[in-house]
C-alpha positions in Angstrom: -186.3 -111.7 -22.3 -182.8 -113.4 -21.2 -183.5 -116.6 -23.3 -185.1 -114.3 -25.9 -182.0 -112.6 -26.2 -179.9 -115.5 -26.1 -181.3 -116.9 -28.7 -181.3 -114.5 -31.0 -177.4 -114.2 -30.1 -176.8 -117.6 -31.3 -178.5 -117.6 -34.3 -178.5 -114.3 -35.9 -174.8 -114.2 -36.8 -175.5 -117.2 -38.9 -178.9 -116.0 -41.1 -176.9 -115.5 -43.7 -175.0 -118.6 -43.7 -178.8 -120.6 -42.7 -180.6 -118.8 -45.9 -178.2 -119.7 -47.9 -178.2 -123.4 -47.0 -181.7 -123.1 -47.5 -181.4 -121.8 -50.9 -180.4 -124.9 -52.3 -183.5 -126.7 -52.0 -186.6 -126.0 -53.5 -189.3 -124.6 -50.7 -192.4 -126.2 -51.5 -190.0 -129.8 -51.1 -188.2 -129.3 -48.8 -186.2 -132.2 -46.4 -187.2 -132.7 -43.2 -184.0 -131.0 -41.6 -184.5 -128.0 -44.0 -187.6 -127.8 -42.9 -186.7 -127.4 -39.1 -184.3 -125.3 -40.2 -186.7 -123.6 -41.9 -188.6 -122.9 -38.9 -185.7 -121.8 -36.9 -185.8 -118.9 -39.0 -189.4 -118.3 -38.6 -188.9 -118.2 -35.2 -185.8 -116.1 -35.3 -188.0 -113.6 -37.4 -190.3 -113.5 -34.4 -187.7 -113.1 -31.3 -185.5 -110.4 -33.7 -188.9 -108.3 -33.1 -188.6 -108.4 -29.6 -185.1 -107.6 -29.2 -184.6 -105.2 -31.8 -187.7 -103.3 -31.6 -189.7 -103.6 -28.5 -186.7 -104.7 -26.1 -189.6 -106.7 -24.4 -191.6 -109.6 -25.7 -194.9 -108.0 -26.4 -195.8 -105.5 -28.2 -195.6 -102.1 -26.7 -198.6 -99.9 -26.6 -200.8 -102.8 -28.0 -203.7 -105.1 -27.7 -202.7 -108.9 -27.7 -201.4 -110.3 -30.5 -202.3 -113.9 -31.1 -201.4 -116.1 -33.9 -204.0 -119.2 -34.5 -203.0 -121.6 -37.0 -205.3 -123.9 -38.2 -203.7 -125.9 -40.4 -199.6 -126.9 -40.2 -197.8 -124.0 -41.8 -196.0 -124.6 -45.0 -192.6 -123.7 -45.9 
């Protein structure tokens, strides 16, 4: 949880400023450094459920939750 929360200290406080980079290009093109960018976000999304709701990194009260990707995930 320490480097969850960390994390999500650093980068929150600059969504705004991130999505609005973002903005600029158009998603299904996007440039490579967007594109990581991009993916900060997505993982942002992920860790801001864990420290805003759960206050752990699972899900509380649940089964697992797994993700399986099968193909690379697009923008």
């Amino acid at each position: 949880m320490p480097k969850l929360q960390d994390f999500y200290d650093a980068a929150f406080p600059r969504f705004r400023e991130i999505a609005d980079h973002l903005e600029q290009f158009p998603l299904d093109d996007l440039p490579e450094r967007e594109r990581n960018l991009l993916y900060l976000v997505y993982s942002l999304i992920q860790v801001s459920l864990a420290v805003d709701m759960w206050g752990q990194p699972e899900v509380i009260d649940a089964g697992n939750a797994m993700y399986f990707r099968t193909v690379e995930p697009i923008p």
